[in-house]
Residue frames as a rotation matrix with the C-alpha (Angstrom) as fourth column:
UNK 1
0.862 0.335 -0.382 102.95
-0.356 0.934 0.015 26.97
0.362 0.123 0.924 48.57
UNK 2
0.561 -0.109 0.821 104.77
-0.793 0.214 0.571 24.33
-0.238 -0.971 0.034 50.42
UNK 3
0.937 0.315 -0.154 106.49
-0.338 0.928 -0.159 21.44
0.093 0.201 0.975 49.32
UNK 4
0.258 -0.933 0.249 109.39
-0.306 0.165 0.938 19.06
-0.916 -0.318 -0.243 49.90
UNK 5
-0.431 -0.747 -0.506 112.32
-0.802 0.060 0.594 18.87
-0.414 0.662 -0.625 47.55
UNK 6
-0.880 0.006 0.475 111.05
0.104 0.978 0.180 14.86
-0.463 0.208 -0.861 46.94
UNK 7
-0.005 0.837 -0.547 107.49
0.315 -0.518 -0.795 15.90
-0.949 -0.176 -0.262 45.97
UNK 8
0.174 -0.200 -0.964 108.76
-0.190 -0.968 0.166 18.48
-0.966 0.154 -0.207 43.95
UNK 9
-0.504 -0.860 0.077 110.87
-0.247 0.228 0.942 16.51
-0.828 0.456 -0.327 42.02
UNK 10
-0.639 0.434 0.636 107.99
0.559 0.829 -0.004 15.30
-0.529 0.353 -0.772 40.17
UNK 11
0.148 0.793 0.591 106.22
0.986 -0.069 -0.153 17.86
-0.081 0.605 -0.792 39.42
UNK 12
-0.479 -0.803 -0.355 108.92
0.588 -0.593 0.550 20.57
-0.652 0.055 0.756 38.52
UNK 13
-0.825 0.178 0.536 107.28
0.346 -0.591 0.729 22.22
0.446 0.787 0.426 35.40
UNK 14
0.331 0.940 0.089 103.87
0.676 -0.302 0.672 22.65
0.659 -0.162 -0.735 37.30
UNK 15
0.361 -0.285 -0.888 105.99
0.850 -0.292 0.439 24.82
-0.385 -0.913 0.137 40.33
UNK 16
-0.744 -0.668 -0.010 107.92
0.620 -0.695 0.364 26.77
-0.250 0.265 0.931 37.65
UNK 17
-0.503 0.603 0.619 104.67
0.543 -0.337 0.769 27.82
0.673 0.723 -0.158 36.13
UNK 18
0.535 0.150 -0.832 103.44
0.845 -0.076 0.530 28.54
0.016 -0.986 -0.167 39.71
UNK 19
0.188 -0.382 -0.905 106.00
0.617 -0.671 0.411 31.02
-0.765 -0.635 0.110 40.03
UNK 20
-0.876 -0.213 0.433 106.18
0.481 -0.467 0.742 32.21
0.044 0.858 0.512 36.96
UNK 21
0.201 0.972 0.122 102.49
0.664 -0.227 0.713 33.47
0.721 -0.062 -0.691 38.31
UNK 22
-0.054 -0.156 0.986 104.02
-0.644 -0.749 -0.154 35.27
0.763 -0.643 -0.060 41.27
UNK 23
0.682 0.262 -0.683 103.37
-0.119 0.961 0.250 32.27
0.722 -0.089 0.686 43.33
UNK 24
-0.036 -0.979 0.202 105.44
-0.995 0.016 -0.098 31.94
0.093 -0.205 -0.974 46.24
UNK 25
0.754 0.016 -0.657 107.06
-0.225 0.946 -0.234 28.23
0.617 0.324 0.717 45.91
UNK 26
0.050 -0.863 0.503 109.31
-0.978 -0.145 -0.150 27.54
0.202 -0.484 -0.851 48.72
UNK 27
0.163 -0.313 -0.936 111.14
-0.302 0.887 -0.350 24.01
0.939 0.339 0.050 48.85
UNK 28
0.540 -0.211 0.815 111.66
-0.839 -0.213 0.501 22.04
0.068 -0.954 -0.292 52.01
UNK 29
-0.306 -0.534 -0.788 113.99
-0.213 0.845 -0.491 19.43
0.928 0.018 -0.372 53.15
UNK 30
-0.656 -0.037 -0.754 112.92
0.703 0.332 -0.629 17.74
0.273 -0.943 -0.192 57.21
UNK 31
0.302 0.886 0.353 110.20
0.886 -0.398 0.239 20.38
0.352 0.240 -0.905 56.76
UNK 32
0.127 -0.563 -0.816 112.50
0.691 -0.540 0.480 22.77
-0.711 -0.625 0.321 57.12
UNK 33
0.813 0.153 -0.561 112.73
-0.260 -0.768 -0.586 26.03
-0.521 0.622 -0.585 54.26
UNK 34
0.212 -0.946 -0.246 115.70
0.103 -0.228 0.968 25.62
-0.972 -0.230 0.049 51.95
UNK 35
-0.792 -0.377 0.480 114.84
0.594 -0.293 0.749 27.02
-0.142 0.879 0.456 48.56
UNK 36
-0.276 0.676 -0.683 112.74
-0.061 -0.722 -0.690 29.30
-0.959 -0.149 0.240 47.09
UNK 37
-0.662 -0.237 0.711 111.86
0.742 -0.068 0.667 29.23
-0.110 0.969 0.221 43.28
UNK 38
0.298 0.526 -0.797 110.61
0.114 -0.848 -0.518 32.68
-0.948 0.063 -0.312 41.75
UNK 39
0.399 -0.451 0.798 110.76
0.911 0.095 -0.402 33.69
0.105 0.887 0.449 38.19
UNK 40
-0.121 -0.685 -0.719 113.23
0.423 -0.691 0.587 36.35
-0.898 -0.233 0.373 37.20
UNK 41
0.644 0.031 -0.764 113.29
-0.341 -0.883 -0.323 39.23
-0.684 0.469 -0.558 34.65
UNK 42
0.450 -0.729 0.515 115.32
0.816 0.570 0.094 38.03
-0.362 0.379 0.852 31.95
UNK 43
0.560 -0.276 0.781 116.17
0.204 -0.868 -0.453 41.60
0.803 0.413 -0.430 31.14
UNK 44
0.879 -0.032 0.477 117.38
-0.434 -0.472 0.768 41.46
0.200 -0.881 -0.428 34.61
UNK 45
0.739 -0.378 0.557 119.36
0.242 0.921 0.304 38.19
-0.628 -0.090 0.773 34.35
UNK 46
0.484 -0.748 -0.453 123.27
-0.871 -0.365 -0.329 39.33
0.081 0.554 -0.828 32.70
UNK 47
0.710 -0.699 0.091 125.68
0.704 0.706 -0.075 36.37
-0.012 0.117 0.993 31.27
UNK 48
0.121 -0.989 0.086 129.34
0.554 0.139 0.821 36.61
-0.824 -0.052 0.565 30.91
UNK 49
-0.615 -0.375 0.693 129.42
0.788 -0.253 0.562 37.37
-0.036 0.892 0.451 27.37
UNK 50
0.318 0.772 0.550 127.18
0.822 -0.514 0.247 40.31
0.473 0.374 -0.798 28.04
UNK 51
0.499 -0.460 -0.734 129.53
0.445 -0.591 0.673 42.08
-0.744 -0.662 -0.090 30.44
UNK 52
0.983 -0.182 0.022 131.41
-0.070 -0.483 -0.873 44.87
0.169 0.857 -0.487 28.37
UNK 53
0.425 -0.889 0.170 134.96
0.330 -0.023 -0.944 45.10
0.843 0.457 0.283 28.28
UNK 54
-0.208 -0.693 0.690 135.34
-0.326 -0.616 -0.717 47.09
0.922 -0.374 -0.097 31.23
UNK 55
0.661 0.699 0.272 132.83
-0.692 0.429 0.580 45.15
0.289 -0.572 0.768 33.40
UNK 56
0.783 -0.275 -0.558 135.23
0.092 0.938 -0.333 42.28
0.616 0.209 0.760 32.34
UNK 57
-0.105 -0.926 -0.362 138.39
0.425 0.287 -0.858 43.71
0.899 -0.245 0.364 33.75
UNK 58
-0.227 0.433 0.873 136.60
-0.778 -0.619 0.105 45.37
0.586 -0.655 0.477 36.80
UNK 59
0.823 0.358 0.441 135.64
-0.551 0.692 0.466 41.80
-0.138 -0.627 0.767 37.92
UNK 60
0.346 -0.893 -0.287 139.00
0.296 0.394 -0.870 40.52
0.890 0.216 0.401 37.00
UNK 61
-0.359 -0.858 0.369 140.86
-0.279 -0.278 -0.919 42.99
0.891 -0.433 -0.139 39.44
UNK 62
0.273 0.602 0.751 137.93
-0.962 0.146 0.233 42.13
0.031 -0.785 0.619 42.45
UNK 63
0.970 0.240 0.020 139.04
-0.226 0.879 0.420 38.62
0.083 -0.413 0.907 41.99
UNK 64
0.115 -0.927 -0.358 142.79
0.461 0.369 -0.807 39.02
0.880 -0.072 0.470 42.08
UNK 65
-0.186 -0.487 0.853 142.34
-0.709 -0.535 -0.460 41.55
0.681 -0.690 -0.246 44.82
UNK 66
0.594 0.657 0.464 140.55
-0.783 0.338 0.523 38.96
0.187 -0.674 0.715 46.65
UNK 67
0.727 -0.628 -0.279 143.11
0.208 0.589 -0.781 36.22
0.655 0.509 0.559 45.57
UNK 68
-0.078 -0.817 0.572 145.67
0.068 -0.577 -0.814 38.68
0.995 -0.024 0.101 46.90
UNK 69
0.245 0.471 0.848 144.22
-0.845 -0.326 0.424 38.34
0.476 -0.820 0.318 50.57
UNK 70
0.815 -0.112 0.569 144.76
-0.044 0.966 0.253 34.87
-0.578 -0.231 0.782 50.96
UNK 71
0.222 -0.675 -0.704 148.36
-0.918 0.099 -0.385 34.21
0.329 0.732 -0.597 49.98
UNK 72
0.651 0.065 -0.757 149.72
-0.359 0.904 -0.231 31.09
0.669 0.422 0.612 49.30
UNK 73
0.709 -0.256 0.657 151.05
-0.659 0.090 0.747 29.36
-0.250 -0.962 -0.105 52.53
UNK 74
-0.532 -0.835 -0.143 154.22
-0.844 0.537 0.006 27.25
0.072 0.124 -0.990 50.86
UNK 75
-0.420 0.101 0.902 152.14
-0.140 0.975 -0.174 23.86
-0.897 -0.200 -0.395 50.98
UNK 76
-0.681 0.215 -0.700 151.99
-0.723 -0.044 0.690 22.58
0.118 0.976 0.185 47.93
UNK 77
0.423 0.862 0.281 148.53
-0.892 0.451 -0.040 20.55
-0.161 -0.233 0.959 47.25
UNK 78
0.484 -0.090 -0.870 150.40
-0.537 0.755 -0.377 18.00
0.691 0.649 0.317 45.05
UNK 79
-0.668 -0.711 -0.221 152.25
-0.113 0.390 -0.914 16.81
0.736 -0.585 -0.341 48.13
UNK 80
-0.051 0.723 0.689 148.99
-0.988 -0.139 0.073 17.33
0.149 -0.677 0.721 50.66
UNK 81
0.800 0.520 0.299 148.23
-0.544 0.419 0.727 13.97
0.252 -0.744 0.619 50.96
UNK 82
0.131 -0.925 -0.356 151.70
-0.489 0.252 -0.835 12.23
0.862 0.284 -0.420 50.69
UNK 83
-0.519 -0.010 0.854 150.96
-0.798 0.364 -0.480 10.87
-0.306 -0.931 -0.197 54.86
UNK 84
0.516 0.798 0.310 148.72
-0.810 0.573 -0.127 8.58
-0.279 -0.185 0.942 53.75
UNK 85
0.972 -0.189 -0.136 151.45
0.171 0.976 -0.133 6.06
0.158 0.106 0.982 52.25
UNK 86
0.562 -0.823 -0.083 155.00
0.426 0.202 0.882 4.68
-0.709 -0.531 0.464 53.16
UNK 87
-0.104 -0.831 -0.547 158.27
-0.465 -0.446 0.765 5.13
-0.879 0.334 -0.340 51.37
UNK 88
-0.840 -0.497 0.218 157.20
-0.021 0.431 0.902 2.40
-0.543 0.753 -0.373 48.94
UNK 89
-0.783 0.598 -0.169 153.76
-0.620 -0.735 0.274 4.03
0.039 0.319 0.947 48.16
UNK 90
-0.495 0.667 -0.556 151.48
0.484 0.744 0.461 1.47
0.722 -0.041 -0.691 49.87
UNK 91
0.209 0.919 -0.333 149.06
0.127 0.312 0.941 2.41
0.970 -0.239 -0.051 52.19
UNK 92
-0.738 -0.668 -0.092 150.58
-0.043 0.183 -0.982 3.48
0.673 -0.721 -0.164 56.00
């Protein structure tokens, strides 16, 4: 099944149930594709607080290595927009 996002919007619980059938349910925007909705496994489906201990610091070090790729170029944000006004903080 077909439908746009606007449609949809209305009749959300009948689409979930749809796919919760196997249903395929695929959103559109300008009739163009740009969601899908499908149900998931909830045995499949893992929160934070279900990651163990080591999971936890395993996805820690993947985001500092990643962090660690991109270093910090000396521009500080708090100063980022600082062009946009004069010396007496109006508007330039």
């Amino acid at each position: 099944m077909r439908i746009s996002i606007e449609k949809a919007a209305g009749r959300f619980e009948e689409l979930i149930e749809r796919a919760e059938r196997g249903e395929s349910v695929v959103l559109t925007r300008n009739d163009q594709p740009t969601a899908v909705l499908q149900a998931l496994d909830a045995s499949a489906v893992t929160t934070a607080n279900e990651l163990t201990w080591d999971e936890r610091r395993a996805l820690f070090e993947k985001i500092r290595a990643n962090a660690a790729k991109h270093p910090d170029d000396g521009v500080s944000a708090a100063r980022s927009q600082d062009f946009l006004y004069d010396e007496d903080g109006l508007p330039g």
